[in-house]
C-alpha positions, -999 to 999 in steps of 0.1 A, spaced: 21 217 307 56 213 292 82 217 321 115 238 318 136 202 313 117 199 280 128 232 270 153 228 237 165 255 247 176 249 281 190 216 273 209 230 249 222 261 270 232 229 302 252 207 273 270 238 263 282 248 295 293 212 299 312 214 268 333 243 277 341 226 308 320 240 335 313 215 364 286 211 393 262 231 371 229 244 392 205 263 368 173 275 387 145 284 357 121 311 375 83 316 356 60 340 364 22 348 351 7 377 366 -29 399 358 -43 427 375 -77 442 364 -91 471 384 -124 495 376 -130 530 392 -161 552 383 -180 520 370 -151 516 339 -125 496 335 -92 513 346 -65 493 339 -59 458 325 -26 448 327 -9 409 319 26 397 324 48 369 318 84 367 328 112 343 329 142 343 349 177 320 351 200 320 382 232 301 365 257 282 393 285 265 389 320 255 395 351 270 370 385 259 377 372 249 409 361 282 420 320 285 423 310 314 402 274 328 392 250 351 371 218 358 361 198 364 328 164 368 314 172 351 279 201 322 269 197 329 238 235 350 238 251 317 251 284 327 247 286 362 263 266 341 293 296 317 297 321 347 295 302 364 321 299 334 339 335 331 342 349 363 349 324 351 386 348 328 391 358 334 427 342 361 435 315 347 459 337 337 484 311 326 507 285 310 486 279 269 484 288 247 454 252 237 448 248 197 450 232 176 423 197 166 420 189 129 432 157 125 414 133 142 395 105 151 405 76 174 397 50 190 419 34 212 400 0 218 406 -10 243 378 -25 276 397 -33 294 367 -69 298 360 -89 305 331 -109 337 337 -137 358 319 -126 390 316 -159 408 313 -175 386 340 -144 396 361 -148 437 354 -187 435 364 -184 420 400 -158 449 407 -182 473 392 -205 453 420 -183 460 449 -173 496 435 -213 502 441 -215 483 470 -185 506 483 -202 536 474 -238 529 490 -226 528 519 -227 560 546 -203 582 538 -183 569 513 -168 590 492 -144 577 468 -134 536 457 -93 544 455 -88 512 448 -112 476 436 -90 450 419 -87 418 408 -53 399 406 -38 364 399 -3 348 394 13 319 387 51 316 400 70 279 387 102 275 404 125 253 385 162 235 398 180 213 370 211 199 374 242 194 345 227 157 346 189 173 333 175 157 367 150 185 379 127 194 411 92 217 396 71 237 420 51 264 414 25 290 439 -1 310 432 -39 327 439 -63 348 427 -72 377 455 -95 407 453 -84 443 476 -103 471 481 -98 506 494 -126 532 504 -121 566 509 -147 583 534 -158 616 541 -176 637 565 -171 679 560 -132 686 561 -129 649 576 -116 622 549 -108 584 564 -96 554 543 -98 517 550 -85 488 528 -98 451 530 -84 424 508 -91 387 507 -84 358 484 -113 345 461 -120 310 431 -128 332 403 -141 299 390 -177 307 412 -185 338 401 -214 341 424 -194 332 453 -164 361 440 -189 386 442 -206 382 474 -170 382 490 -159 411 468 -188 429 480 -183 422 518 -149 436 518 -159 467 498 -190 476 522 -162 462 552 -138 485 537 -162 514 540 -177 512 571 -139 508 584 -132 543 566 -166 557 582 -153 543 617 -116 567 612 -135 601 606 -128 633 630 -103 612 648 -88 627 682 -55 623 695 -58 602 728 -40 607 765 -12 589 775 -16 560 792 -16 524 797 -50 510 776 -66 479 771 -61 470 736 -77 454 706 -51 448 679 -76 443 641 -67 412 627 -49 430 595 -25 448 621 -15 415 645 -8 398 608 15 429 602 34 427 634 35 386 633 51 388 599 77 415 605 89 398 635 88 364 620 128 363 611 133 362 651 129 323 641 151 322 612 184 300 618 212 326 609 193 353 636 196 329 660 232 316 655 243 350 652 220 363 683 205 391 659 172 379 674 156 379 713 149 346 707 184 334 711 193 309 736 152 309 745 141 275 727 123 257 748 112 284 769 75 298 773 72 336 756 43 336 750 4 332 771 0 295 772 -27 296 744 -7 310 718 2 285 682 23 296 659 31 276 631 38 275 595 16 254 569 25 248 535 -6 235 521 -28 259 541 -61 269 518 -60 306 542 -30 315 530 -15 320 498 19 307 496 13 268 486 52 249 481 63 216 479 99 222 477 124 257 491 144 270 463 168 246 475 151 216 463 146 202 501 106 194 510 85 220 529 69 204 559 48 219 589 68 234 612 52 242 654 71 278 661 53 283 693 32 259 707 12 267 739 32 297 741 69 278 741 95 286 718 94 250 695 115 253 666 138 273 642 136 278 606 173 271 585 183 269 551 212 243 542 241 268 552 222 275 585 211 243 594 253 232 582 261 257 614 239 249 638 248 211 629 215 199 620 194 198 589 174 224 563 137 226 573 128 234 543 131 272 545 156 279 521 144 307 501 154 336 472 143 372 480 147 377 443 158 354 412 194 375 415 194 368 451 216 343 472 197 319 490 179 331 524 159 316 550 122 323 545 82 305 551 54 296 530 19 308 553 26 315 584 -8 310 611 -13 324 644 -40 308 661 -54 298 694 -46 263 711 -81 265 730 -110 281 724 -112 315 701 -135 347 701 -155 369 681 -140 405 676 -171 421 693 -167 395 724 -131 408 729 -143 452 722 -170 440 748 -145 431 772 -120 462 764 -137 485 776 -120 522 785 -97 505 758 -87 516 720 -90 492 693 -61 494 667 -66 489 629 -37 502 615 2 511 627 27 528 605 68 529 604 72 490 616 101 487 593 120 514 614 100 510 649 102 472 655 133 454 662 138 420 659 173 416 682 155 435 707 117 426 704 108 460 712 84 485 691 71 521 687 47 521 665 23 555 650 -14 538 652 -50 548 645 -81 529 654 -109 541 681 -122 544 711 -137 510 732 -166 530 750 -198 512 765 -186 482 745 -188 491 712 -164 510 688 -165 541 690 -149 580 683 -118 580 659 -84 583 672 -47 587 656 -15 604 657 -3 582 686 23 558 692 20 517 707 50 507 726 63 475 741 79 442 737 67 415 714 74 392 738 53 405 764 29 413 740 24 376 736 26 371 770 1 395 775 -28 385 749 -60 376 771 -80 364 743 -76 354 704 -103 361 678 -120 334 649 -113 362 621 -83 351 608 -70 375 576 -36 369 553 -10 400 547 19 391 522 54 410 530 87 393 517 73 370 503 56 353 532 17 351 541 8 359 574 -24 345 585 -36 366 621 -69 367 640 -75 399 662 -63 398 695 -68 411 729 -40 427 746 -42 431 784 -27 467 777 -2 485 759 16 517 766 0 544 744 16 581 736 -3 607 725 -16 638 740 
């Protein structure tokens, strides 16, 4: 497993730029391996493998910091033209330090997989989908896997190595009853390596999918009110991850977040953990190192409900006078450094529920299993959201009649102050890079808008 530092390539490229007089050179080497495989009507659909490489160039010209981007150094010198006409120009970016000591964390995600063996368990779950009640149609039943290395090398060829990756299966069922149609999507990670194991999992999340879809058929709008609520464990992951930059260092120094001026303080029920967990086997986000080269660690956001600690990157933490947690990340290879997480889990500090303990004890209530628009109906500064939802009816106990076309409203904060009981059903959502891992939860109520 030859590392980017071996690369003739690459050392040639870092003693060029040294020649022509560049200094405090940072070159950050991004690799990625990616396959999807998906079937629909019991064939293979589409088959599709990738490989990608990536180089983020910093360094310091005339002592001004200046910086681009390639996906080859093979034109070296149209790269160090480029490179200097940078010179300058990023007024506010940091002259990137040099690399102590070496070191290499890879772990090697990347696994060997039998493509056939692969395409007949989703043919499995595709019939597993479709034998259920009123299932229609299998929209979606795939397989995928990546392997992401990070690499940061200095003009002195020291080097940090880290990479990421999973292999997860998603599913999405379409069902029907007359003019009715419903869809539900369940997606969960699996070790392609026990195929036996694969398939039962692929095949619980394709007949969970379609019972889900079954469950959203002839849905109603409700009344308006205030309602006991359920919140599905894929919907409280979706809100816990889009509110998650609330902890991020540069929010809070800037008081673009509610959590400003709050640390220490209790805003959430007393049982409430949040935390982030690099090393986590229920999430999918596995690093050693930020993009930054400083070590991950894990982090207590909330703990029993009190606000514990805030994520920073090294310009952040250089602010707020204090040190990178380890949370300096890249949206994108062409990206500036931002502050990001690895997995993210909400959790219970006492005891947890099933889902049918807490519907049992919602009753009169609705139970949510989807929301819509929480990019433009949930603000951070503020904490508050208005959410569209769907989901169903709590009657006698049990799920029951569809209902949609209404909106959730409230406060995150006293949304977490307001969660009565946490579930044992943990499920990951990725968005922005970050895995959310998020139980369902029970709400004491929520304001609901609909007819």
């Amino acid at each position: 497993m030859r590392g980017a530092w071996e690369n003739p390539v690459i050392i040639d490229f870092v003693k060029g730029l040294k020649e022509k007089g560049f200094r405090h050179i940072r070159l950050f080497v991004n690799t990625r391996k990616s396959l999807l495989l998906s079937v629909q009507y019991q064939s293979l659909k589409h088959y599709e493998y990738g490989n990608t490489e990536l180089y983020f160039v910093e360094a310091v010209w005339n002592g001004e910091y200046c910086c681009m981007y390639t996906d080859t150094l093979r034109e070296r010198e149209e790269i160090f033209r480029k490179l200097k006409e940078t010179a300058g120009v990023f007024v506010n970016r940091q002259i990137p330090g040099a690399i102590k000591e070496s070191k290499d964390y890879r772990g090697q995600r990347w696994h060997e997989f039998d493509k056939n063996g692969v395409t007949d368990i989703l043919k499995c779950a595709e019939k597993a989908a479709l034998a259920c009640e009123k299932a229609d149609f299998v929209e979606v039943c795939e397989y995928q896997q990546y392997e992401e290395t990070v690499t940061l090398m200095d003009e002195r060829m020291n080097y940090l190595a880290d990479d990421d990756g999973d292999c997860t299966f998603t599913v999405r069922v379409l069902a029907r009853d007359k003019n009715c149609v419903a869809a539900a999507t369940k997606l969960g990670i699996v070790n392609v390596q026990d195929k036996d194991k694969f398939k039962k999992t692929a095949c619980n999340l394709a007949e969970r999918a379609a019972k889900y879809a079954r469950f959203g058929l002839c849905a109603e709008r409700p009344f308006s009110g205030s309602y006991p609520i359920v919140l599905e464990n894929c919907v409280m992951a979706e809100l816990t991850g889009h509110y998650l930059p609330m902890f991020y260092g540069e929010n809070i120094i800037e008081r673009r977040s509610v959590l400003a001026g709050k640390e220490k303080e209790r805003i959430g029920v007393s049982f409430l953990r949040l935390e982030e967990e690099p090393y986590s086997t229920r999430g999918v986000r596995r690093r050693r190192i930020d993009d930054e080269g400083v070590p991950v660690s894990r982090k207590i956001l909330l703990k029993e409900g009190v606000f514990e600690e805030i994520l920073y990157n090294n310009k952040s933490a250089l602010q707020a006078g204090t040190k990178s947690t380890g949370n300096g990340f890249k949206p994108g290879v062409t990206d500036d450094i931002g502050t990001s997480a690895t997995n993210v889990i909400l959790s219970s500090e006492r005891e947890s529920f099933s889902r049918k303990e807490m519907i049992e004890k919602s009753e009169g209530g609705i139970y949510i299993t989807q929301i819509e628009g929480i990019f433009a109906g949930a603000d951070i500064e503020s904490g508050d959201f208005s959410l569209l939802a769907s989901g169903n009816r709590i009657t006698g106990g049990k799920v029951g009649t569809a209902v949609n076309q209404f909106t959730i409203s409230g406060n995150i904060c006293e949304l977490w102050k307001n969660i009565e009981m946490i579930g044992n059903d943990p499920v990951f959502r990725i968005s922005d890079s970050v895995c959310t891992v998020a139980p369902s939860v029970k709400v004491r109520q929520l304001m609901v808008s609909g007819e």
